[in-house]
C-alpha positions as CSV (number, residue, x, y, z in Angstrom):
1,X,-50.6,-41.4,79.6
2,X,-49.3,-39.0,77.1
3,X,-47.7,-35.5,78.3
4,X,-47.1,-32.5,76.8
5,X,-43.5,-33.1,77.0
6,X,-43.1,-36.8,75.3
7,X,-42.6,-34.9,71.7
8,X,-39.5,-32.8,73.0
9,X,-38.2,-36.2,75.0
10,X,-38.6,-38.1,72.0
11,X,-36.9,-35.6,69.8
12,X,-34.1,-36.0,72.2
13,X,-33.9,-39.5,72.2
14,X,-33.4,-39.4,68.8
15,X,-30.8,-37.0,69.1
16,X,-28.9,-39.5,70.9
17,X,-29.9,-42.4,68.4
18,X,-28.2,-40.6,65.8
19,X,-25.0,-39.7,68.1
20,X,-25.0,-43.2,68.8
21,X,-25.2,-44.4,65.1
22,X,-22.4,-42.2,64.6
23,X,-19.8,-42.9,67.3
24,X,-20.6,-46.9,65.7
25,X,-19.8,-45.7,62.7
26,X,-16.4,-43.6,64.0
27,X,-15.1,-46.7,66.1
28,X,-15.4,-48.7,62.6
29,X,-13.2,-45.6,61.0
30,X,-10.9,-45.7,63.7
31,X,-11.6,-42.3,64.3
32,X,-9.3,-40.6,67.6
33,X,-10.7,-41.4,70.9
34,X,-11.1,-37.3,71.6
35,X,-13.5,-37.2,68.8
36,X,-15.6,-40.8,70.0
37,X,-15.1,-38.8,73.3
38,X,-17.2,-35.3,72.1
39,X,-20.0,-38.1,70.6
40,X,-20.5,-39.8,73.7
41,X,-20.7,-36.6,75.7
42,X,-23.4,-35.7,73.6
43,X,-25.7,-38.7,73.6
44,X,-25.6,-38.7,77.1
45,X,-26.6,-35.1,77.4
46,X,-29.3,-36.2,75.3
47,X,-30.1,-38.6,77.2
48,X,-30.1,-36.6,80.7
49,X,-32.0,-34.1,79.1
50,X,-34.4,-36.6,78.1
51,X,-34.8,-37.9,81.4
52,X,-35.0,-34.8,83.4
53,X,-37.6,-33.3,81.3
54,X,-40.2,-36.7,81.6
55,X,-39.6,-36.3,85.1
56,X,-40.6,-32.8,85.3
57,X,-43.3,-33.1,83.2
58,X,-44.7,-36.5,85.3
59,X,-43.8,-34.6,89.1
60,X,-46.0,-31.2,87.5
61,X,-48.8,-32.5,85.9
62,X,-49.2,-36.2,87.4
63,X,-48.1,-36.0,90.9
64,X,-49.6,-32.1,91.6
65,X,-53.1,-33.4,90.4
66,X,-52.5,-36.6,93.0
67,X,-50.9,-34.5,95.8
68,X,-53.8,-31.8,95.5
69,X,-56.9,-35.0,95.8
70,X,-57.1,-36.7,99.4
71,X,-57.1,-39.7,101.2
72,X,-55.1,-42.9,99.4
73,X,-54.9,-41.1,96.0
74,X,-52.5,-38.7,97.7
75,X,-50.3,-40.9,99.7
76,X,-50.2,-42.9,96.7
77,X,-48.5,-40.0,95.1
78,X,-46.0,-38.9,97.9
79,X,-45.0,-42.6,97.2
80,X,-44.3,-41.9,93.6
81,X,-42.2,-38.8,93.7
82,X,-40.2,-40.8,96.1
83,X,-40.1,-43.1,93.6
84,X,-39.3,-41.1,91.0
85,X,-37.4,-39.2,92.5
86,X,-34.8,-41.1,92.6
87,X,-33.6,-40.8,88.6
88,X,-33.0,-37.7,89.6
């Protein structure tokens, strides 16, 4: 299912491809561990942020529209935030 928030993730995880290509690139150069350090930091940023907003996105529009229906669909869904929940 696609979400109105798989664009901006994306976007991110690019972000991080690039750092990632980069800090490669840097350890080939011999670059100073401070500065392979800085790159690092910032793909996993990237990569946090990528994370936390799929998982907002899935727990607002996914899970609501589960929790708000009855019956199995809804205890279903308590089962997948707890699930989910978890990469928090």
């Amino acid at each position: 299912m696609r979400h109105a928030s798989h664009p901006d993730v994306v976007k991110r995880l690019k972000r991080a491809e690039g750092h990632l290509r980069t800090v490669i690139a840097m350890i080939g150069d011999e670059r100073p561990c401070l500065d392979l350090a800085q790159q690092l930091q910032a793909i996993e940023n990237a990569i946090v942020n990528a994370k936390k907003a799929l998982i907002h996105d899935h727990i607002i529009h996914c899970i609501e529209q589960s929790i708000k229906a009855s019956g199995p669909k809804r205890k279903s869904a308590l089962k997948e935030f707890a699930a989910i929940a978890k990469y928090l």
